[in-house]
C-alpha positions as CSV (number, residue, x, y, z in Angstrom):
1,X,110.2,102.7,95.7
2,X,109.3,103.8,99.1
3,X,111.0,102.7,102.2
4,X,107.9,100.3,103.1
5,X,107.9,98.5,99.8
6,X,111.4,98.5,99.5
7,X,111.3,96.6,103.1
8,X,108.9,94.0,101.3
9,X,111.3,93.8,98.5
10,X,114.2,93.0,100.5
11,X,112.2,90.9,103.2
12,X,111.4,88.6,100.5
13,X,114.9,88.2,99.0
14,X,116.3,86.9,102.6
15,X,118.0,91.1,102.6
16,X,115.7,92.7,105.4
17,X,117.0,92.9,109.0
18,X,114.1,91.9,110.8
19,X,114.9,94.1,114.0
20,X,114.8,97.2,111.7
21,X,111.1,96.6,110.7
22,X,109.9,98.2,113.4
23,X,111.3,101.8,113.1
24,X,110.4,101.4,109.0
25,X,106.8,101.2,110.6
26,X,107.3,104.0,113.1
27,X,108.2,105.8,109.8
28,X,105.8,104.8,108.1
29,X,103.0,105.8,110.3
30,X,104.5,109.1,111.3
31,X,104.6,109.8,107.4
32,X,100.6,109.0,107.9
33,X,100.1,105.3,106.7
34,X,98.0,103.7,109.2
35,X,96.9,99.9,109.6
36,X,96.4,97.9,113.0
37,X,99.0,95.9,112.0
38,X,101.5,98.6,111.0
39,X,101.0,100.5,114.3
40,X,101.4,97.4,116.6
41,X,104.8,96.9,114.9
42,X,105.7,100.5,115.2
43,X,105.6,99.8,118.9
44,X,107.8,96.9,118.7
45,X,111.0,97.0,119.6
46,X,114.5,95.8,118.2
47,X,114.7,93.0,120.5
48,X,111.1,91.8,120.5
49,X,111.2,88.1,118.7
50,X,112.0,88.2,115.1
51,X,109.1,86.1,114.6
52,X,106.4,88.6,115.7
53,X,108.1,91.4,114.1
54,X,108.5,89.1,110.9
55,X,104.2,88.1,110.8
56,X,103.1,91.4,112.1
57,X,105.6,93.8,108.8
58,X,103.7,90.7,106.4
59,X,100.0,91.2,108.3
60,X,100.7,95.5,108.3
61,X,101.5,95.0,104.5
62,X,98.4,92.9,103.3
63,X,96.5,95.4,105.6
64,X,98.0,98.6,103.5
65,X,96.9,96.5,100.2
66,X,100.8,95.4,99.5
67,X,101.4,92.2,99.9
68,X,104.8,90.9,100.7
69,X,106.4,89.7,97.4
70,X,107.3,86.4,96.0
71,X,111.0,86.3,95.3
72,X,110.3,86.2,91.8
73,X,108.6,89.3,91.7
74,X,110.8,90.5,94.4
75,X,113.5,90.7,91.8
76,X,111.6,92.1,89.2
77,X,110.4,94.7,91.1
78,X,114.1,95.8,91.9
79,X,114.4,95.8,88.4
80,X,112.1,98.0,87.2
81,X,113.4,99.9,90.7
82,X,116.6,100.4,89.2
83,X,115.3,101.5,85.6
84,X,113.0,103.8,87.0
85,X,116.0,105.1,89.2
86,X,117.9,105.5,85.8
87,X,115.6,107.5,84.2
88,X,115.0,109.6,86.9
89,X,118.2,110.1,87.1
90,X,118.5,109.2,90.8
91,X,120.9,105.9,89.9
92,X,123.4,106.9,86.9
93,X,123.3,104.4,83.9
94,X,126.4,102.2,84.8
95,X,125.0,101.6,88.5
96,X,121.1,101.1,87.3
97,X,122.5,98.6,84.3
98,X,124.4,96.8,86.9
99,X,121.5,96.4,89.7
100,X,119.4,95.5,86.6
101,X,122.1,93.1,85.6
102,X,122.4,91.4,88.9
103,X,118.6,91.2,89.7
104,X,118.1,89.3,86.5
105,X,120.9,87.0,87.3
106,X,118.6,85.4,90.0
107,X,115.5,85.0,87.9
108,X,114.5,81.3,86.6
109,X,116.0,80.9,83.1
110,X,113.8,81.9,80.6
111,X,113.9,83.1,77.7
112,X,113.1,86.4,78.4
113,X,115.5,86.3,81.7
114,X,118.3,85.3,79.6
115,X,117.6,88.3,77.4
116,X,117.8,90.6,79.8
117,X,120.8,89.5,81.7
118,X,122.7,89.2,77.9
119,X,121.6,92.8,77.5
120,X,122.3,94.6,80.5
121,X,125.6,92.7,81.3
122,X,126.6,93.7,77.8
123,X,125.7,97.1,78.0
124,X,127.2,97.3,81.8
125,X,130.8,95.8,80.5
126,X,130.8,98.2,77.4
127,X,130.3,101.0,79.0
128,X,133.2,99.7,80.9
129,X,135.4,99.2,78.3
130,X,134.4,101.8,75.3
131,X,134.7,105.1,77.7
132,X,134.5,107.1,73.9
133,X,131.5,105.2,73.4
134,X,129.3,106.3,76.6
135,X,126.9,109.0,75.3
136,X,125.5,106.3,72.8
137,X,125.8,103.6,75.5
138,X,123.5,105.6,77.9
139,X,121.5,106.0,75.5
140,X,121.0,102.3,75.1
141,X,120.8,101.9,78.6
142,X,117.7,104.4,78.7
143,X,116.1,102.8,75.9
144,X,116.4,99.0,77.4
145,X,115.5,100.4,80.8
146,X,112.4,102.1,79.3
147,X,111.7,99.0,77.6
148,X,111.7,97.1,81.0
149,X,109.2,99.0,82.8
150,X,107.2,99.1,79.6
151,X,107.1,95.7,79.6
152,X,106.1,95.1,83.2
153,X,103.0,97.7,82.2
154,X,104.4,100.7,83.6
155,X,104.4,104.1,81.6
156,X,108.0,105.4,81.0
157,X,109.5,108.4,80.2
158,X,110.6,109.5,76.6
């Protein structure tokens, strides 16, 4: 997830420090995104009103086409973040299963969220406790994680 998206994420799950939004779209621009929006908040500074830096990040983000989350889908897409980390190998299987894990903790109970948290909390404790076990529990882990983004339409890796 890039560092813009990742600010959605987190600005939509109450994580984001609003002063840092500015220099994310200084970034952002210098890496040549560009959006009225996103500019006038790249010339914002830390101690302009949370407010204006808040509405201006969510206005730059429709503008660029990516909307600011709902929580909901906020989680989810950390999710699928973390799987996609996994399998890249970027987040290693017991730190990906736990973020996964924890993520799924805060979705509405359904069926499917229930599913996922029994899975990935039982995966995350057994790798835990069955250290002879690990090659076949990261291999689990791969498969549920691939399963995940499959399920939210994305292609994954074999």
């Amino acid at each position: 997830m890039d560092r813009l998206s990742r600010a959605a994420v987190n600005l939509a799950l109450g994580e984001q420090a609003t002063e840092d939004l500015p220099m994310i779209a200084a970034l952002a621009v210098a890496d040549g995104l560009d959006s009225p929006a996103l500019v006038e908040l790249a010339g914002l500074s830390r101690q302009d009103p949370p407010a204006d830096i808040r509405d201006l990040f969510v206005q730059a983000m429709a503008e660029l086409g990516r909307p600011v989350p709902g929580v909901s889908d906020a989680w989810w897409e950390r999710m699928c973040d973390a799987a996609r980390g996994m399998l890249s190998g970027s987040l290693t299987h017991y730190e990906a299963s736990s973020e996964i894990y924890w993520c799924a903790c805060h979705l509405e109970r359904t069926d499917a969220a229930i599913k996922l948290v029994d899975l990935f909390c039982a995966l995350w404790s057994n790798w835990e406790d069955r250290p002879d076990e690990r090659a076949a529990i990261e291999r689990d882990m791969r498969l549920a994680a691939a399963d995940l983004l499959r399920s939210h339409g994305e292609q994954a890796p074999e």
